[in-house]
KOLPALO-861387 format. One record per residue (C-alpha): residue in one letter; chain; x, y, z. Coordinates in Angstrom, 2 decimals. Example, Ala and Ser with C-alpha at 12.3 -4.5 7.8 and 13.67 -1.06 7.14 Angstrom:
residues 2
+----+----+---------+---------+---------+
: aa : ch :      px :      py :      pz :
+----+----+---------+---------+---------+
:  A :  A :   12.30 :   -4.50 :    7.80 :
:  S :  A :   13.67 :   -1.06 :    7.14 :
+----+----+---------+---------+---------+
This chain:
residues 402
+----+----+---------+---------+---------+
: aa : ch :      px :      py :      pz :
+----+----+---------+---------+---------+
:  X :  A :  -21.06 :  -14.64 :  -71.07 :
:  X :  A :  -17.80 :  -13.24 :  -71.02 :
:  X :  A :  -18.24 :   -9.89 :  -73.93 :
:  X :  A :  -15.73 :   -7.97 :  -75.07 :
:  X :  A :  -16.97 :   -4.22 :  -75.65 :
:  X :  A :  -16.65 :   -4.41 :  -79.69 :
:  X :  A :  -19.49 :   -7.27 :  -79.46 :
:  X :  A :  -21.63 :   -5.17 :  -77.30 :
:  X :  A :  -20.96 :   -2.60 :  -79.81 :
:  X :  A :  -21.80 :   -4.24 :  -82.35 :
:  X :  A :  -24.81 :   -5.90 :  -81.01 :
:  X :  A :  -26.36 :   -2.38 :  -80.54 :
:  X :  A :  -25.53 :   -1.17 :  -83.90 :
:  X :  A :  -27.49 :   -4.58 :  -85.34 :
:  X :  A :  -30.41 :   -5.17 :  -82.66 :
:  X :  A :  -31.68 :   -1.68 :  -82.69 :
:  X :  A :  -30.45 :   -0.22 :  -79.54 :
:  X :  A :  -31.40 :    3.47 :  -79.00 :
:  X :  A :  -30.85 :    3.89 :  -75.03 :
:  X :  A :  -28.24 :    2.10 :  -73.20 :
:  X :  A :  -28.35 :    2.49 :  -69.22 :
:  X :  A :  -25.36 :    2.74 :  -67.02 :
:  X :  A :  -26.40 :    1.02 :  -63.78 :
:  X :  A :  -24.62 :    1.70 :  -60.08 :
:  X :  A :  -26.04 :    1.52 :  -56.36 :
:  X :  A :  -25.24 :    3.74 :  -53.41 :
:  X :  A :  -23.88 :    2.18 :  -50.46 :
:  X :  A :  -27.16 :    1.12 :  -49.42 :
:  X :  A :  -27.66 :   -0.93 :  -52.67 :
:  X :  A :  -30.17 :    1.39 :  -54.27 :
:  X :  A :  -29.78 :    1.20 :  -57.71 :
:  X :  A :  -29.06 :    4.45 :  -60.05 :
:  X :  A :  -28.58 :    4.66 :  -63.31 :
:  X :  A :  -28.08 :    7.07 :  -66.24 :
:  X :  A :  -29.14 :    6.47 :  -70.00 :
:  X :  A :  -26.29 :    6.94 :  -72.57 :
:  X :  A :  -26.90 :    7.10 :  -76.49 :
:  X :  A :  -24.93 :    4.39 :  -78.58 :
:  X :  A :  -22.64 :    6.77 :  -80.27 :
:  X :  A :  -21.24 :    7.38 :  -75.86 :
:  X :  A :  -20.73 :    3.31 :  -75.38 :
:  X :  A :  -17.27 :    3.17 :  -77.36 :
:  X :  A :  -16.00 :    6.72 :  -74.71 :
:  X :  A :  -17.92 :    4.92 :  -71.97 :
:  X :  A :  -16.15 :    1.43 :  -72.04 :
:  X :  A :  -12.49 :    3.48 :  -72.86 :
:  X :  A :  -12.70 :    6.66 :  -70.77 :
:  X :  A :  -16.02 :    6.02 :  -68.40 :
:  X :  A :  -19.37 :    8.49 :  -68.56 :
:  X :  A :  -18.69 :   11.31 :  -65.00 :
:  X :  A :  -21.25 :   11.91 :  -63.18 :
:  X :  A :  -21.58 :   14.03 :  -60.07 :
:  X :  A :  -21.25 :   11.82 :  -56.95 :
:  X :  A :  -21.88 :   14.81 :  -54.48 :
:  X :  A :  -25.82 :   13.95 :  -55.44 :
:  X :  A :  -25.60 :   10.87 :  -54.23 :
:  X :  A :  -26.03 :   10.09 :  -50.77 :
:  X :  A :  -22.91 :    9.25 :  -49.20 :
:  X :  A :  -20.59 :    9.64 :  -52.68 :
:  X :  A :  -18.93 :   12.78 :  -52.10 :
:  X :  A :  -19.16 :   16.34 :  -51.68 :
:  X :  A :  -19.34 :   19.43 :  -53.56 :
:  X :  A :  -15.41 :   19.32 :  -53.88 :
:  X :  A :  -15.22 :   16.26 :  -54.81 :
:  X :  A :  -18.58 :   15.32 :  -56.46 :
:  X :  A :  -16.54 :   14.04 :  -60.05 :
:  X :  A :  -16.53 :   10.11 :  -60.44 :
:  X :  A :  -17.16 :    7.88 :  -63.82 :
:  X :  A :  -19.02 :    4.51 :  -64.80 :
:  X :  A :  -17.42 :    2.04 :  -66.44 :
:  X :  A :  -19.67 :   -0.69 :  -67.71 :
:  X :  A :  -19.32 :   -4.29 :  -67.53 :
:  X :  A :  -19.78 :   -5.58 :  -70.92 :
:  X :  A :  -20.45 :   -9.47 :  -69.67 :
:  X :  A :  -23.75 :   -7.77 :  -67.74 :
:  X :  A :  -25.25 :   -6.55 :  -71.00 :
:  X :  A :  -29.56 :   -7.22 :  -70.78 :
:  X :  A :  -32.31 :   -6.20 :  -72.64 :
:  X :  A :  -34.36 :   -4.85 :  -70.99 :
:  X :  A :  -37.86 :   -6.47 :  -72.07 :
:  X :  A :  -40.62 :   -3.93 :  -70.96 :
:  X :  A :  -38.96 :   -1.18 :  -73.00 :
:  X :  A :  -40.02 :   -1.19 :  -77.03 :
:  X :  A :  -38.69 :   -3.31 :  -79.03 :
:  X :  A :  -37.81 :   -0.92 :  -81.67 :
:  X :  A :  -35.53 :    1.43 :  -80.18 :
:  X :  A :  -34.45 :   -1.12 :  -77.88 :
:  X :  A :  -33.29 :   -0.59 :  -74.01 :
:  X :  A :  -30.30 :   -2.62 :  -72.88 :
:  X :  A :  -28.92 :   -2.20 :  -69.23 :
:  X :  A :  -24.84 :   -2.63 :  -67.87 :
:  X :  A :  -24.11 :   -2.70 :  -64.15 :
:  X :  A :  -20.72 :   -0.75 :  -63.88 :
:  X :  A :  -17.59 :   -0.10 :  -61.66 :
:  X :  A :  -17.32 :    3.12 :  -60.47 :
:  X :  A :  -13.67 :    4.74 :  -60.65 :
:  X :  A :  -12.00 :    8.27 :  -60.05 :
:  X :  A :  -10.94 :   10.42 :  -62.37 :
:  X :  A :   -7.50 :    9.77 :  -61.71 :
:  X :  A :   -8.14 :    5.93 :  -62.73 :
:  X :  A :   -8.47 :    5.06 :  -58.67 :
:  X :  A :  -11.61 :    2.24 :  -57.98 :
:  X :  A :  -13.84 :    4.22 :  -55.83 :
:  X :  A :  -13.73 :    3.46 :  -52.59 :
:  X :  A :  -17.44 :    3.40 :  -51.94 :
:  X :  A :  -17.88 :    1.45 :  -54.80 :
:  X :  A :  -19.52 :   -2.12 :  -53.14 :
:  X :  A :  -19.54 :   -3.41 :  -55.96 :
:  X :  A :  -15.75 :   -3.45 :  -56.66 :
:  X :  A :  -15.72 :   -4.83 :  -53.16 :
:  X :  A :  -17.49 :   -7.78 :  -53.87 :
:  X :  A :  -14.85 :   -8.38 :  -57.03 :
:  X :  A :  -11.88 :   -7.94 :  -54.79 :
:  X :  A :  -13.79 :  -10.19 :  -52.39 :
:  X :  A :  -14.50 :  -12.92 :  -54.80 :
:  X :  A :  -10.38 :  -12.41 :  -55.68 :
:  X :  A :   -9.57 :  -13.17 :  -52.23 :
:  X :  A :  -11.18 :  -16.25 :  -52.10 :
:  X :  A :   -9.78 :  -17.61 :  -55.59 :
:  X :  A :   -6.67 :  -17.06 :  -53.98 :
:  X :  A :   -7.22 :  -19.14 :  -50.86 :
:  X :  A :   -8.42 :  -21.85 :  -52.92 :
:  X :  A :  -12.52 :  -21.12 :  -52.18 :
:  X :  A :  -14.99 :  -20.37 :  -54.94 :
:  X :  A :  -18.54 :  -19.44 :  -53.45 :
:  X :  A :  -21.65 :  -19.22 :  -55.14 :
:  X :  A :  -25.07 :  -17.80 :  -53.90 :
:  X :  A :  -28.63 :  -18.15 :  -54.51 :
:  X :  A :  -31.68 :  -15.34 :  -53.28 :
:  X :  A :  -34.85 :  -15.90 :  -51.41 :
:  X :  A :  -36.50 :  -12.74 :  -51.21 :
:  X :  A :  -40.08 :  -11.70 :  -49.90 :
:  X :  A :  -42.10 :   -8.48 :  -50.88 :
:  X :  A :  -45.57 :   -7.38 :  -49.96 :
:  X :  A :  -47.98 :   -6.27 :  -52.99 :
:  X :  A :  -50.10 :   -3.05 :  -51.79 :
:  X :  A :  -52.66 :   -1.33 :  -53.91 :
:  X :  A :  -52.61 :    2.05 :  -55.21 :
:  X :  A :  -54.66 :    5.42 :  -54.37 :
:  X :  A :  -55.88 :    7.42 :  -56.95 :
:  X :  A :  -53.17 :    9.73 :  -57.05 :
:  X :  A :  -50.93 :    6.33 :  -57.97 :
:  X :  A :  -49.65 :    6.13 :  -54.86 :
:  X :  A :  -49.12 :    2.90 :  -52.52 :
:  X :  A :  -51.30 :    2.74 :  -49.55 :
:  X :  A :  -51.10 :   -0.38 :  -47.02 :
:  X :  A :  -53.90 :   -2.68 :  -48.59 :
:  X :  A :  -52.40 :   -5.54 :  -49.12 :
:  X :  A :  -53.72 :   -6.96 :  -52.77 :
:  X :  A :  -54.95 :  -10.27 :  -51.42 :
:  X :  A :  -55.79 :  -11.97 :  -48.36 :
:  X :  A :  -53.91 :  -15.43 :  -48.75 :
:  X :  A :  -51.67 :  -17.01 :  -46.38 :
:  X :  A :  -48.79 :  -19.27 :  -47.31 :
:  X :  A :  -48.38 :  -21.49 :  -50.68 :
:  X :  A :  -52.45 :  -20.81 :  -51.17 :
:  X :  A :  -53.25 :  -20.85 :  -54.80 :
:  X :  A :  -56.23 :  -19.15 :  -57.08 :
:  X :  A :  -58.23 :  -17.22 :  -56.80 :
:  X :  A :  -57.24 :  -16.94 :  -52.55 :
:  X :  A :  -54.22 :  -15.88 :  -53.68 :
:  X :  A :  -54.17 :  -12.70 :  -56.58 :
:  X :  A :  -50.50 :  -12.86 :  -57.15 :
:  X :  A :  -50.01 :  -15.59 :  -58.84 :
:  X :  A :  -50.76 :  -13.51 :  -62.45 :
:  X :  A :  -47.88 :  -11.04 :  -61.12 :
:  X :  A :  -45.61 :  -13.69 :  -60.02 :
:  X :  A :  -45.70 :  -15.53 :  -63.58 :
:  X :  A :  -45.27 :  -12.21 :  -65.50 :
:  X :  A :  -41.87 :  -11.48 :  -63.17 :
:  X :  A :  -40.58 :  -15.00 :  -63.61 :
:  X :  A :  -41.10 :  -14.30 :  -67.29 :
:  X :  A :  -39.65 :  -11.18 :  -67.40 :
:  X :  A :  -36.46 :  -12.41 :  -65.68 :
:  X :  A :  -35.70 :  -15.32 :  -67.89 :
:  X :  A :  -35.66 :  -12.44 :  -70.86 :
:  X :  A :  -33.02 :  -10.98 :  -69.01 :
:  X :  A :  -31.11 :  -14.17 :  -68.27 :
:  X :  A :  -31.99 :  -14.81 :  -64.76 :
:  X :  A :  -33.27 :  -18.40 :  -63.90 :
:  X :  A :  -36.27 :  -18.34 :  -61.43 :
:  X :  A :  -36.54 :  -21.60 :  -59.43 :
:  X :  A :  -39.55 :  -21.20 :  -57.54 :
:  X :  A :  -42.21 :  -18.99 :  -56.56 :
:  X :  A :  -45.10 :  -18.76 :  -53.99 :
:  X :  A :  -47.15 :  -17.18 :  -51.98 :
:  X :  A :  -45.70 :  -16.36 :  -48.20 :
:  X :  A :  -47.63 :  -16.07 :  -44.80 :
:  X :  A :  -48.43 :  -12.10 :  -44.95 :
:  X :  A :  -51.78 :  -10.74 :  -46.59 :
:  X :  A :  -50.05 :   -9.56 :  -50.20 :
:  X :  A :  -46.85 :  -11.09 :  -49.37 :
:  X :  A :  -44.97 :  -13.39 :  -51.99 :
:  X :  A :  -41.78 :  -14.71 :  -52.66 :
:  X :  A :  -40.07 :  -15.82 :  -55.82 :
:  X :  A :  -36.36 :  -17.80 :  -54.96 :
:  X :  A :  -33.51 :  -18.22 :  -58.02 :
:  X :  A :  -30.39 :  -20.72 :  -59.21 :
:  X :  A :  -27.76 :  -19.91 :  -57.34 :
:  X :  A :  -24.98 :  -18.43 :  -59.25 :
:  X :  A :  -21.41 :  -17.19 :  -58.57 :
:  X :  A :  -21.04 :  -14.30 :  -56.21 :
:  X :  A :  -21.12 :  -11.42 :  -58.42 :
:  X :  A :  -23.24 :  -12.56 :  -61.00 :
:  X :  A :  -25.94 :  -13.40 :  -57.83 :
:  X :  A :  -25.43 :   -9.71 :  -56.76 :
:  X :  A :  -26.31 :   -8.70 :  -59.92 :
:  X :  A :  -29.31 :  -10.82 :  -60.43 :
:  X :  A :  -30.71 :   -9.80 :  -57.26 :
:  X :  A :  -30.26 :   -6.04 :  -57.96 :
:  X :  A :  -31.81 :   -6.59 :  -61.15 :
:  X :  A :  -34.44 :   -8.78 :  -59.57 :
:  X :  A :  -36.03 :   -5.32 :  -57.33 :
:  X :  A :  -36.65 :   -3.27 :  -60.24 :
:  X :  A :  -38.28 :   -5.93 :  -62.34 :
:  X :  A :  -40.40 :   -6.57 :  -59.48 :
:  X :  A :  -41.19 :   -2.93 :  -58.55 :
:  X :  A :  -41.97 :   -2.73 :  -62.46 :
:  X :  A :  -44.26 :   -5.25 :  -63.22 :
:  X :  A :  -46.27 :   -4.47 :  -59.93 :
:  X :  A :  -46.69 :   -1.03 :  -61.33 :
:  X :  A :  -47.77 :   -1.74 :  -64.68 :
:  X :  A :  -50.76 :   -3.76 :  -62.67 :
:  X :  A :  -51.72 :   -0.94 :  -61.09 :
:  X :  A :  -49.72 :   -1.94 :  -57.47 :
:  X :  A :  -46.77 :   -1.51 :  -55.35 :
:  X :  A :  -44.06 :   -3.42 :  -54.60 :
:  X :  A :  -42.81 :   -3.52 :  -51.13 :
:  X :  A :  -39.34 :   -5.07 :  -50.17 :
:  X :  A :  -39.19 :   -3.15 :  -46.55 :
:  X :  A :  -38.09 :   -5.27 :  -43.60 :
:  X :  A :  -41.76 :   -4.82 :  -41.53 :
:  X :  A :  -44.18 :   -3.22 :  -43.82 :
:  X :  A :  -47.34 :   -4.21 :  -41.40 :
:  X :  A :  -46.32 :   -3.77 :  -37.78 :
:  X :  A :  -48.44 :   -7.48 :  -36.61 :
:  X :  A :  -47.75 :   -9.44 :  -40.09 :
:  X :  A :  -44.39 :  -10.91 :  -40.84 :
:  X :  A :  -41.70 :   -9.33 :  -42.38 :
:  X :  A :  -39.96 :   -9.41 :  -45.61 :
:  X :  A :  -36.43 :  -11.77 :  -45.40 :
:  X :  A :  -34.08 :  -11.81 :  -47.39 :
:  X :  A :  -32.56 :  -15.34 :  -47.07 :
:  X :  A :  -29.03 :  -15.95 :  -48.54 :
:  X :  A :  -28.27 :  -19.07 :  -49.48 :
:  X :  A :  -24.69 :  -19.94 :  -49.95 :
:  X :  A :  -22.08 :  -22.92 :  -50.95 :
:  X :  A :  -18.66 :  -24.02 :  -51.92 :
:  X :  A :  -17.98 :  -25.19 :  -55.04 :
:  X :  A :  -15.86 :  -28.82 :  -54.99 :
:  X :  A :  -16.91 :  -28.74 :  -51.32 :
:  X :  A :  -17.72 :  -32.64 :  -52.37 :
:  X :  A :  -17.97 :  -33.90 :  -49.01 :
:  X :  A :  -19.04 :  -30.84 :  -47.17 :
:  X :  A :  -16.10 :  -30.61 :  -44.83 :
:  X :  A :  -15.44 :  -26.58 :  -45.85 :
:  X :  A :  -19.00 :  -25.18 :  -45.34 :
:  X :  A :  -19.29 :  -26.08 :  -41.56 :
:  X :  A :  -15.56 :  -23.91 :  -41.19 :
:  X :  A :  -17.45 :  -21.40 :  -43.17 :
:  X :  A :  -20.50 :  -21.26 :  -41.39 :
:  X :  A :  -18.56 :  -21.22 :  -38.16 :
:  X :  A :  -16.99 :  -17.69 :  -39.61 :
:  X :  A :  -20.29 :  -16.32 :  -39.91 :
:  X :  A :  -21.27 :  -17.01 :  -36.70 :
:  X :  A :  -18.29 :  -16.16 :  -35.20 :
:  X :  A :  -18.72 :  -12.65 :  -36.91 :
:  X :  A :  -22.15 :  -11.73 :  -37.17 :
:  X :  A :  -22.54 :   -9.46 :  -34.83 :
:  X :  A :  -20.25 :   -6.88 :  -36.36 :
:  X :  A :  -21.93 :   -8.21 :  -39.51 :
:  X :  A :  -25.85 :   -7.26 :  -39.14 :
:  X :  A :  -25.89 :   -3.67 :  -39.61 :
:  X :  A :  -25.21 :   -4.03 :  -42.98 :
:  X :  A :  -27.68 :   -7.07 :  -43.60 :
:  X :  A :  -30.10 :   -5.00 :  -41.49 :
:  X :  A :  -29.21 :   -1.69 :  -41.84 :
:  X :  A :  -32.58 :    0.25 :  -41.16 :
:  X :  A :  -34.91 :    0.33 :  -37.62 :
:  X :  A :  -37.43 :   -1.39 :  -39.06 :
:  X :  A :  -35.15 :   -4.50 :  -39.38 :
:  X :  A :  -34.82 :   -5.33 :  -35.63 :
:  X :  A :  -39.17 :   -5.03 :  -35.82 :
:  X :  A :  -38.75 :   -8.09 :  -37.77 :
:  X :  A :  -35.69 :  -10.11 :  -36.54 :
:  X :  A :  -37.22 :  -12.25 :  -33.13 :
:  X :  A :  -41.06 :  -13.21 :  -34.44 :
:  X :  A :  -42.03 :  -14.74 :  -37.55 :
:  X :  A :  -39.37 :  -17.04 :  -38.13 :
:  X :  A :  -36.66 :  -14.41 :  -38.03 :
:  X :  A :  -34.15 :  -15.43 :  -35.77 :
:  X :  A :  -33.22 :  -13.92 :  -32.49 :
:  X :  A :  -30.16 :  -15.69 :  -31.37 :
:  X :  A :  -26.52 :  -16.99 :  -32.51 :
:  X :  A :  -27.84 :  -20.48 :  -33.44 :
:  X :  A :  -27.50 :  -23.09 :  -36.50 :
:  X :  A :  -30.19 :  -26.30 :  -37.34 :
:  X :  A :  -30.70 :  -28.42 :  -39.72 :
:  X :  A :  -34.21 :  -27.73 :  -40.99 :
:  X :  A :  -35.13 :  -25.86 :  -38.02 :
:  X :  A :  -36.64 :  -22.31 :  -39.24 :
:  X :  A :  -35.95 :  -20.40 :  -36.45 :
:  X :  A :  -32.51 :  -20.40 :  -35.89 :
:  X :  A :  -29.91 :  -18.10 :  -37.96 :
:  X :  A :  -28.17 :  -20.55 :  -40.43 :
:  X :  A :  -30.15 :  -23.69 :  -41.02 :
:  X :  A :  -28.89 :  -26.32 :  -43.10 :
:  X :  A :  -31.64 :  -27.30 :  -46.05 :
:  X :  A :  -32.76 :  -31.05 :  -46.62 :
:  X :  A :  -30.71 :  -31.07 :  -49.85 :
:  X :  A :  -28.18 :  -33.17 :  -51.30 :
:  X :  A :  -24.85 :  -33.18 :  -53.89 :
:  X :  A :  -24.44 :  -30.13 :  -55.81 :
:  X :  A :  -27.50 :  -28.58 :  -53.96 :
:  X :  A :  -26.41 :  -29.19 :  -50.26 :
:  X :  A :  -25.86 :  -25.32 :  -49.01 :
:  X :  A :  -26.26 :  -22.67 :  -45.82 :
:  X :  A :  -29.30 :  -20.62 :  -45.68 :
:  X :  A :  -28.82 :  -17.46 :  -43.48 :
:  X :  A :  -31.78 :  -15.99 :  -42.56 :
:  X :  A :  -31.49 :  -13.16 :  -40.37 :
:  X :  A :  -30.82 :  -10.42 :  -43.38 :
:  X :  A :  -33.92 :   -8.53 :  -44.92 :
:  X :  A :  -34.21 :   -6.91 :  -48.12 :
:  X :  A :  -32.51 :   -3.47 :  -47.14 :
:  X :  A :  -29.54 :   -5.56 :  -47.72 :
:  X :  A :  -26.72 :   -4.13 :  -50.42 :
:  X :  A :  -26.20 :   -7.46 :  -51.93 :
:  X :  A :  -22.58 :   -6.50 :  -52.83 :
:  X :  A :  -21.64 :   -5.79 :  -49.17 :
:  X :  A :  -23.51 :   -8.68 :  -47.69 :
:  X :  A :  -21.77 :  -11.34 :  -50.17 :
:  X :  A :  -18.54 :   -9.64 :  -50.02 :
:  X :  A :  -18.52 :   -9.42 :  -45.90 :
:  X :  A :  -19.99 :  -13.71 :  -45.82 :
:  X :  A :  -17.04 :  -14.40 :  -48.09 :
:  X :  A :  -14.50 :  -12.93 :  -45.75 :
:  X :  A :  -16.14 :  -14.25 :  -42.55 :
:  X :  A :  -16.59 :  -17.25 :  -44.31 :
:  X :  A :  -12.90 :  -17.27 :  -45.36 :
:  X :  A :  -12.21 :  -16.73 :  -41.59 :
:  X :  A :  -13.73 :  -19.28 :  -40.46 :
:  X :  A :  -11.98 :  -21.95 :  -43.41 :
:  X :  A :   -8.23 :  -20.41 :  -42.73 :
:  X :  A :   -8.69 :  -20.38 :  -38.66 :
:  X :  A :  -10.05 :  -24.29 :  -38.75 :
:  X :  A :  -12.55 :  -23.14 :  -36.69 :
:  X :  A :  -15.79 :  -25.40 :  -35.83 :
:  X :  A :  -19.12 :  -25.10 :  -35.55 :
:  X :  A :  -21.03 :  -24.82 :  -31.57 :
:  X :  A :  -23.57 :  -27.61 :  -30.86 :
:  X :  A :  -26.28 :  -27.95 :  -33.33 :
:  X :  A :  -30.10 :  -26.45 :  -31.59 :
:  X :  A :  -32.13 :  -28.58 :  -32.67 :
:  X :  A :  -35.17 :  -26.86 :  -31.13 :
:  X :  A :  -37.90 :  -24.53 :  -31.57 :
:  X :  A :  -35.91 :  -21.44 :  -29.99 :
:  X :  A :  -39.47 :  -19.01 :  -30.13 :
:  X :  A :  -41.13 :  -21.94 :  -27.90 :
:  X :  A :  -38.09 :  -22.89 :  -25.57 :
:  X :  A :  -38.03 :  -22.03 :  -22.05 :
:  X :  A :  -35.43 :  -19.28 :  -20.89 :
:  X :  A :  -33.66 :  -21.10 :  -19.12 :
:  X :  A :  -32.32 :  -23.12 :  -22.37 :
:  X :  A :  -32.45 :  -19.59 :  -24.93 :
:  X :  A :  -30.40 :  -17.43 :  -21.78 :
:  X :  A :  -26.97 :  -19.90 :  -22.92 :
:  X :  A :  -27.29 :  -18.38 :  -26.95 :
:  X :  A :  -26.14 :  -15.18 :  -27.53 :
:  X :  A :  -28.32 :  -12.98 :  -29.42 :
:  X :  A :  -28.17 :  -11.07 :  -32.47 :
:  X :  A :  -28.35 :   -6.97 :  -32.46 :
:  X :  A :  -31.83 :   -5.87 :  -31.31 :
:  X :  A :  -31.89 :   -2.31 :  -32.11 :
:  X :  A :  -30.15 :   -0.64 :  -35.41 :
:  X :  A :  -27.48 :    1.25 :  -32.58 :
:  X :  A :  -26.42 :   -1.77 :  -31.01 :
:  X :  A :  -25.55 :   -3.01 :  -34.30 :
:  X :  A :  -23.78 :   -0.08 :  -35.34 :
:  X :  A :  -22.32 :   -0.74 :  -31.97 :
:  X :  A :  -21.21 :   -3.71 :  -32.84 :
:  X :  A :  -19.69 :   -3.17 :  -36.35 :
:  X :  A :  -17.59 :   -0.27 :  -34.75 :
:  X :  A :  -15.80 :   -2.64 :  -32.16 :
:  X :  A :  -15.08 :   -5.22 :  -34.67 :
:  X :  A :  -11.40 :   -5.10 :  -36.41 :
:  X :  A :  -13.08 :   -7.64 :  -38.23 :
:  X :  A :  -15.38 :   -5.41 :  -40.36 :
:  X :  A :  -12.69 :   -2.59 :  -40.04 :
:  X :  A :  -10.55 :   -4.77 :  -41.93 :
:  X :  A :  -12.65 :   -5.33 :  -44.72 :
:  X :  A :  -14.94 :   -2.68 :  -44.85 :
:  X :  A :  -13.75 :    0.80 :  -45.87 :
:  X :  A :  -13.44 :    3.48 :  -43.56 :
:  X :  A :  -16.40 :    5.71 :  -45.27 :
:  X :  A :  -18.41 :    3.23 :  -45.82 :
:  X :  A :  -18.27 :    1.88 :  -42.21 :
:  X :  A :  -18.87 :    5.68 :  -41.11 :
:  X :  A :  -21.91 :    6.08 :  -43.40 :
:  X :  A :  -23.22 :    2.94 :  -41.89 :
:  X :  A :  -22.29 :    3.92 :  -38.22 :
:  X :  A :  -22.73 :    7.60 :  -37.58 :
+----+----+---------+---------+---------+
């Protein structure tokens, strides 16, 4: 969209703006936010709005809590369940200190430095979302309870399957705000739905599916439900995934995503405690379709990257062993580097399993190494990599870790 900050300026002083909100995540990807009045946008986009990071879990301390938002004026959207008069518009931001340093925890400024990195080699990724969340009802007292709103199983339509009316009013809802939804259904779990969009460059996909949570959370709550993107919200049902589809632009004849996926693989074990960063992720990874080993397919659903029937422009990697704890910013920005690995070493990818790995005998799963089962091996695993110490700042890895 590329706006400079005297056209979001003057769009607010034309359209009606009355709140504008400053959005940032912790380093777990949960989004915060503070609301500005117009007459702070010209200070915010020249000298940044503080706030105090000590409050902020992981951000600092009480001696140095100080940090300041900077907003991104190309990630200007309305946001279309505030009035119209008096309008709402939203700006994801980078988050600096106040001696003009980017903030180290920042993910977000990771991913940009990330995307950077790969310009430079010559590799320009993009990235499209797949993620499931359960609908629960409400008590009286408005809060969730674990009654899932329907009881239909996978792609079942009306009136089987009640979220179809919810699913509509999110896709609509995003296309106000610029994001293109591609398809939406309901998944295997009692409640449990999924709505996939066009991938997009790196950043821009981050941002989408940040924004993509709260419109969901918010349009389940003004039908009277709750939105739940946890990785196992009922223990015997299957989990919510978060499957990250990626590709390489002018990768015409596919001969740089197999290098790429070969990074990934080669690195994912010092890689899933930040696409699965909470216990409840290793309840889902191993049943369901989540994957349990180091493995790669073509259309095979229960390995860890599987290769979509897809062609041309479309042709891509799904990776299916994150779940929507995820920070999007760190996941991208870590599968770019381990992706970049992979391209710069030349390395190639192990022999394709072509086989149902949750039906296969022992004997043939015992020769694939397995992913983390158990949130400590991970962290385990992140700590012994100089892969992820490389890329992954040392406070962020410690927040992570300890």
């Amino acid at each position: 969209m590329n706006y400079t900050p005297e056209e979001i300026l003057e769009y607010c002083a034309e359209e009606d703006v009355k709140f504008i909100r400053l959005a940032f995540c912790d380093v777990y990807g949960r989004q915060k936010n503070i609301s500005i009045m117009p007459t702070e946008l010209k200070r915010a986009f020249s000298q940044g709005i503080g706030f105090d990071a000590s409050a902020v879990r992981g951000f600092g301390n009480e001696r140095r809590s100080d940090l300041l938002l900077f907003p991104d004026p190309d990630t200007l959207s309305v946001l279309p369940w505030r009035p119209e008069h008096g309008r709402v518009v939203r700006m994801f931001c980078t988050i600096k200190s106040p001696d003009g340093s980017p903030f180290e925890c920042d993910t977000r400024n990771l991913l940009i430095k990330a995307v950077k990195d790969a310009n430079e080699a010559g590799l320009e990724f993009s990235f499209g979302s797949e993620l499931e969340f359960y609908l629960f009802k409400l008590d009286e007292h408005d809060n969730p309870t674990s009654i899932p709103y329907d009881s239909a199983g996978y792609m079942d339509i009306a009136p089987e399957d009640k979220g179809e009316n919810i699913r509509r009013q999110i896709c609509l809802t995003l296309e106000k705000m610029g994001i293109t939804p591609e398809s939406s259904h309901h998944e295997e779990g009692p409640g449990q739905n999924e709505i996939d969009f066009r991938y997009g460059d790196a950043l821009r996909a981050a941002d989408d599916a940040m924004a993509f949570r709260t419109v969901v959370k918010t349009v389940a709550h003004a039908n009277g439900l709750y939105a739940d993107f946890s990785p196992k919200p009922l223990a015997d049902r299957p989990g919510n995934g978060y499957h990250i589809n990626l590709s390489v632009k002018e990768d015409r004849n596919h001969i740089i995503l197999p290098a790429v996926m070969a990074g990934i693989m080669e690195h994912i074990k010092g890689l899933t405690v930040f696409l699965d960063p909470s216990e409840q992720s290793y309840k889902r990874l191993g049943s369901n379709k989540a994957p349990r080993y180091i493995s790669w397919s073509g259309e095979n659903r229960s390995q860890l990257i599987r290769i979509p029937a897809a062609e041309g422009e479309y042709r891509r990697a799904e990776l299916r062993s994150p779940d929507p704890s995820a920070n999007p910013y760190l996941a991208f920005a870590l599968l770019i580097y381990a992706g970049l690995y992979g391209y710069k070493n030349g390395l190639y990818l192990p022999p394709v399993a072509d086989i149902d790995l949750f039906s296969a005998d022992r004997q043939l799963t015992d020769t694939f190494e397995k992913l983390p089962e158990s949130l400590s091996e991970a962290k385990a695993a992140a700590k012994a990599s100089s892969f992820i110490r490389e890329h992954i700042p040392a406070r962020i890895l410690e927040i992570y870790c300890d």
